[in-house]
C-alpha positions in Angstrom: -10.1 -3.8 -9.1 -9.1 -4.5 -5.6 -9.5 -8.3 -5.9 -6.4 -8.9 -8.4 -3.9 -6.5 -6.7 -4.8 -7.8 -3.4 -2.2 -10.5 -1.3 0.3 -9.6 -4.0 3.6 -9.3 -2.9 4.6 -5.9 -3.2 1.7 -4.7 -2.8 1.2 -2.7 0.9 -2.2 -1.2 0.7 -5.3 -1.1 -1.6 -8.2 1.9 -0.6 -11.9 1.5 -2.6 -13.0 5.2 -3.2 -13.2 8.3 -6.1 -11.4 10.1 -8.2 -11.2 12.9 -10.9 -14.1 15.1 -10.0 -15.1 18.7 -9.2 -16.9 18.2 -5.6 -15.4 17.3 -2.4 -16.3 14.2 -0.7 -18.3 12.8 -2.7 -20.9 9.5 -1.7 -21.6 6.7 -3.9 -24.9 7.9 -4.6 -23.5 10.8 -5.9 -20.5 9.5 -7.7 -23.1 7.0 -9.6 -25.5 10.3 -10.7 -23.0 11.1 -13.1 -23.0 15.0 -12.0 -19.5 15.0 -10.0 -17.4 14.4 -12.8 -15.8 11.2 -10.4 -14.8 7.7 -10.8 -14.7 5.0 -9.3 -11.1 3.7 -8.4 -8.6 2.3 -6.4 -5.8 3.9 -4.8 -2.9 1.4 -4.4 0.4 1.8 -2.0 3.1 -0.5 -3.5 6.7 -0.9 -2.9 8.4 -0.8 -6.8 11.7 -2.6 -5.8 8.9 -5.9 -5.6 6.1 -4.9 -7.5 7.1 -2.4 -10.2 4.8 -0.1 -11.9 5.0 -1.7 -15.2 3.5 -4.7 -13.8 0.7 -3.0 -12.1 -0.3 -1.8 -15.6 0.0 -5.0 -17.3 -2.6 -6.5 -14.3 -4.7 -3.8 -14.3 -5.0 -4.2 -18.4 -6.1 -7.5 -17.7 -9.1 -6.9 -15.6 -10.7 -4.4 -18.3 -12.2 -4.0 -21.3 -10.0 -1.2 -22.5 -11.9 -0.2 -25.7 -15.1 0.6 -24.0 -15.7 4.8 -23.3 -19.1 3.9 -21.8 -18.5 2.3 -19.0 -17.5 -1.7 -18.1 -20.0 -4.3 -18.9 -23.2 -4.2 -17.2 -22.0 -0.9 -15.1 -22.3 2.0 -17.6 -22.0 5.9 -17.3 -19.1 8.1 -16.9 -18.4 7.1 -13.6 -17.5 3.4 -14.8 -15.4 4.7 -17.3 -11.8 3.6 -16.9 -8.6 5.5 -17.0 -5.0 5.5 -15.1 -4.5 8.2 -13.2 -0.2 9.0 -12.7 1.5 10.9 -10.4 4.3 11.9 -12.0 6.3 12.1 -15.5 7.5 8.9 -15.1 4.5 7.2 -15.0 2.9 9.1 -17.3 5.1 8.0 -20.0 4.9 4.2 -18.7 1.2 3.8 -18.9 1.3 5.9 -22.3 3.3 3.2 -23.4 1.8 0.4 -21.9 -1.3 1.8 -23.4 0.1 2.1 -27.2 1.7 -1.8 -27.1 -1.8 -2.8 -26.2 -2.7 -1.0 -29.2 0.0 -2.7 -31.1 -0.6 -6.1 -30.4 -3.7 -6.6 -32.5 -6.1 -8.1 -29.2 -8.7 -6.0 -29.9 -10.1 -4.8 -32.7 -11.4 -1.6 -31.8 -8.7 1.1 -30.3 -7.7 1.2 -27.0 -9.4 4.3 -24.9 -8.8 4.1 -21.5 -8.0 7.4 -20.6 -4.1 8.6 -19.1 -4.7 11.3 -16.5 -2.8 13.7 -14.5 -4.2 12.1 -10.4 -6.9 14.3 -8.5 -7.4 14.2 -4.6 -8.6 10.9 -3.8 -11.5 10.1 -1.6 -12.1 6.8 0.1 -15.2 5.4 -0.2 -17.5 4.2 2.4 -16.6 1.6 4.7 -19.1 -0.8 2.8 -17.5 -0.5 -0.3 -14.0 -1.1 1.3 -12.6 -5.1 0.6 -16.2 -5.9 -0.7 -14.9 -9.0 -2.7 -13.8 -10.5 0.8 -16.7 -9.4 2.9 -19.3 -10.3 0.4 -17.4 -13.2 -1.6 -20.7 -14.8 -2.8 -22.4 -12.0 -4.3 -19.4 -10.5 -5.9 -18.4 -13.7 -7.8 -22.3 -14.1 -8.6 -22.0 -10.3 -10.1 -18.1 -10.8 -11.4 -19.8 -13.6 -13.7 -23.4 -12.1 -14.6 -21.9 -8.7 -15.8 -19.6 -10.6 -18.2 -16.6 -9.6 -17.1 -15.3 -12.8 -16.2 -16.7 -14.5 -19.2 -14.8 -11.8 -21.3 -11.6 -12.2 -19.1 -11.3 -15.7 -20.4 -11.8 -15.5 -23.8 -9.5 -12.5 -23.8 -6.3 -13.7 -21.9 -6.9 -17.4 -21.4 -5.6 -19.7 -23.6 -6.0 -23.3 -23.6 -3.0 -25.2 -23.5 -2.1 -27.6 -26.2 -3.3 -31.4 -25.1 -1.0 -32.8 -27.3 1.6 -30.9 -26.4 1.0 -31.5 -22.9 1.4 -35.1 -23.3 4.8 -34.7 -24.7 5.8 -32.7 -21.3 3.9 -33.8 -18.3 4.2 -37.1 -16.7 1.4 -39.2 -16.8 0.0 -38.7 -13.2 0.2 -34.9 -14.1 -1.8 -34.6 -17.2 -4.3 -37.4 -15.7 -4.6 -35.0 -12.8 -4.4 -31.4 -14.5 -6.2 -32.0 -18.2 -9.0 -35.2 -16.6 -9.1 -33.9 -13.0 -7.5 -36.7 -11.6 -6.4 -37.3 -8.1 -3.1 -38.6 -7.5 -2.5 -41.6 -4.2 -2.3 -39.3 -0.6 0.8 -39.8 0.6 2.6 -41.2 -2.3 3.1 -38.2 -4.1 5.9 -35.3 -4.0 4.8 -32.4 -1.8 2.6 -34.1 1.1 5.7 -33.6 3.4 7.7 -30.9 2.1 10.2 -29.4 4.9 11.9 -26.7 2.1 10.7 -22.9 1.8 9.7 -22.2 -1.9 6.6 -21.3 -3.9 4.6 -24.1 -5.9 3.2 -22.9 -9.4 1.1 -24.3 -11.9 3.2 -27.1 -13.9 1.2 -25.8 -16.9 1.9 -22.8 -16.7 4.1 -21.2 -14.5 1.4 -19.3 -12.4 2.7 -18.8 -9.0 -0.2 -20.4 -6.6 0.6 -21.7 -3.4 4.2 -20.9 -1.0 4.9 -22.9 2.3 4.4 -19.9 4.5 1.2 -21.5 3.9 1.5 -24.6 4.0 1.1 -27.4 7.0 0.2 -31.3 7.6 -3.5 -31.8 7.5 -3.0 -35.4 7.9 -4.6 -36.2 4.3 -1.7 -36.9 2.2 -2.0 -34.2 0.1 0.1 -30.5 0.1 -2.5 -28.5 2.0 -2.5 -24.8 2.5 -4.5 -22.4 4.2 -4.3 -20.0 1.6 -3.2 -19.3 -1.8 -0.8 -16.8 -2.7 -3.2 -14.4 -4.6 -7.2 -16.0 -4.7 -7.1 -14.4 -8.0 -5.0 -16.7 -10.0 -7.7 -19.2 -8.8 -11.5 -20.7 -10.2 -14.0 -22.3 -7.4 -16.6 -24.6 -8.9 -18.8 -27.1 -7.7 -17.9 -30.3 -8.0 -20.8 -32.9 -7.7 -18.9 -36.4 -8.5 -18.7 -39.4 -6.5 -22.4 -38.9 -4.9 -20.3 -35.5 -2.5 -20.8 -32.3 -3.0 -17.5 -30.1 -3.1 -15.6 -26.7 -4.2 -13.1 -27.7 -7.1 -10.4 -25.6 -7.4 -8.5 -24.6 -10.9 -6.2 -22.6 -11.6 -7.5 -19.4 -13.9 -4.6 -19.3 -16.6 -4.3 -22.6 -17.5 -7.7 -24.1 -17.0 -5.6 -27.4 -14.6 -7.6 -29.3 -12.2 -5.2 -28.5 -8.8 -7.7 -30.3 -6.2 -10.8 -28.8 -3.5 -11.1 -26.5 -0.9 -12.9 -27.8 2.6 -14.1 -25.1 5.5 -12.5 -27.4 8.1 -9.1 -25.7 8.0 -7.2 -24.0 11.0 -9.3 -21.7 12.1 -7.1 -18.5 13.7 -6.1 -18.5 9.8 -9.5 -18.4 8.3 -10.6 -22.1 8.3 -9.6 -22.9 4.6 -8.0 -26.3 3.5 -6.6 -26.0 0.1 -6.1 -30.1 -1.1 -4.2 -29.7 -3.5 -2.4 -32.7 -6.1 1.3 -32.3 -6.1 1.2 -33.9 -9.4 -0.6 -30.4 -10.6 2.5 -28.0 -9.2 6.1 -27.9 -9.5 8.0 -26.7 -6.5 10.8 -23.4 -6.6 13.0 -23.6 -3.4 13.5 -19.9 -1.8 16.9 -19.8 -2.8 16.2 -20.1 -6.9 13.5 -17.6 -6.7 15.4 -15.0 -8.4 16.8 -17.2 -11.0 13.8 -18.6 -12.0 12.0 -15.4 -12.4 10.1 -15.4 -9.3 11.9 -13.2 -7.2 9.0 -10.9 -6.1 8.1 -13.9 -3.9 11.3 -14.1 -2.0 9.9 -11.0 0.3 7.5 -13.8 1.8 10.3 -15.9 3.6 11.9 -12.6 5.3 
């Protein structure tokens, strides 16, 4: 749960730990014995005028299974149960809402039972458990895939675009790039020197993936970027073409080919180069953020 809230704009601070129980304090150990009456959750500090509420429960809906009352894929018990804990009236109502249009729209076929609860004191949890999906990337995408929860992700909220429709509206170099992982010419192509503040999303989709806060001249020919705006709109996968071995990157709504990450990036900002085809983006320039319904994003250029 921290992964897909995390480098969001809006979004100030994200705290691993437990909730809902009768003890104070609580460990992992003990949270996990089922005998606390805890959960495990996230706290998260976010600034509403960016991020509202509303779409913190629409993300959060996305990450779940919400008609399982035994736990989340391979993790089962009463302490892997899920549930939105609110603060106030307010919220209450929201999430009871939120909760009843899921309901409504037909997705699943078994009811909805994530739980709406009034919030309990909230413990951290140890510093191991803090930022895990950073500090142990390997084993938690390893995990994220062998519980099925990523697997169940896709088939829930990932739709495959329309090829044929795709023909009709990308360019040629776009769809060659995007639907037959293509790799447009370095240096003739549109972004490899952009000098404008924006965002670039997917040009399938919309998905907001990469901003120029970010971005800087590699010398390949290609947009690079140190980082992406939120690693969870993103898919790494091993690319073994052309006799190399390399990390593919995709973007998770819409299944397009974007380009590769390398490790020899600048490294006082982690030592990530993000390659990435222009042909696979479409640029918004700062000042249309708001009318193109972007404007959370417009908090990264102040």
């Amino acid at each position: 749960m921290v992964e897909p809230f995390d480098e969001q704009p809006g979004i100030e601070k994200i705290i691993s730990g437990y909730t809902g129980g009768h003890t104070e304090n609580p460990t992992y150990e003990e949270v996990c014995s089922d005998t606390t009456g805890h959960v495990e959750a996230v706290q998260i500090t976010y600034d509403p005028e960016v991020f509202p509420y509303e779409k913190l429960l629409d993300l959060f809906w996305r990450q779940i299974d919400p008609t399982d009352d035994g736990g989340q894929f391979h993790d089962r018990g009463e302490s892997y149960r899920t549930a939105i804990f609110y603060h106030n009236d307010e919220q209450k109502k929201l999430a009871e809402q939120s909760k009843q249009q899921l309901n409504d729209t037909g997705i699943f076929k078994q009811p909805v039972v994530t739980e709406i609860r009034r919030a309990f004191t909230f413990y951290p949890a140890e510093d191991k458990h803090q930022d895990y999906y950073k500090n142990h990337r390997f084993h938690y995408r390893l995990y994220k895939k062998g519980s099925g929860r990523a697997d169940f992700m896709n088939k829930t909220w990932h739709q495959q675009p329309n090829k044929t429709e795709l023909k009709q509206r990308l360019s040629d170099m776009a769809y060659h790039v995007t639907q037959e992982n293509g790799t447009e010419p370095p240096f003739k192509n549109a972004y490899h020197d952009n000098k404008e503040d924006g965002i670039y999303v997917d040009i399938v989709s919309g998905e907001p993936l990469f901003s120029t806060t970010d971005q800087y001249d590699a010398g390949c020919g290609w947009p690079s970027f140190t980082r992406p705006v939120s690693r969870e709109r993103l898919e790494e996968k091993m690319d073994t073409s052309h006799g190399m071995r390399r990390i593919e990157i995709r973007s998770k709504q819409a299944d397009s080919h974007l380009g590769h990450v390398f490790d020899d990036g600048p490294k006082d900002q982690g030592g990530s180069r993000y390659c990435i085809n222009s042909a696979a983006l479409r640029f918004i320039k700062k000042e249309d953020l708001e009318t193109e319904g972007y404007g959370e994003y417009v908090r990264l250029f102040e």
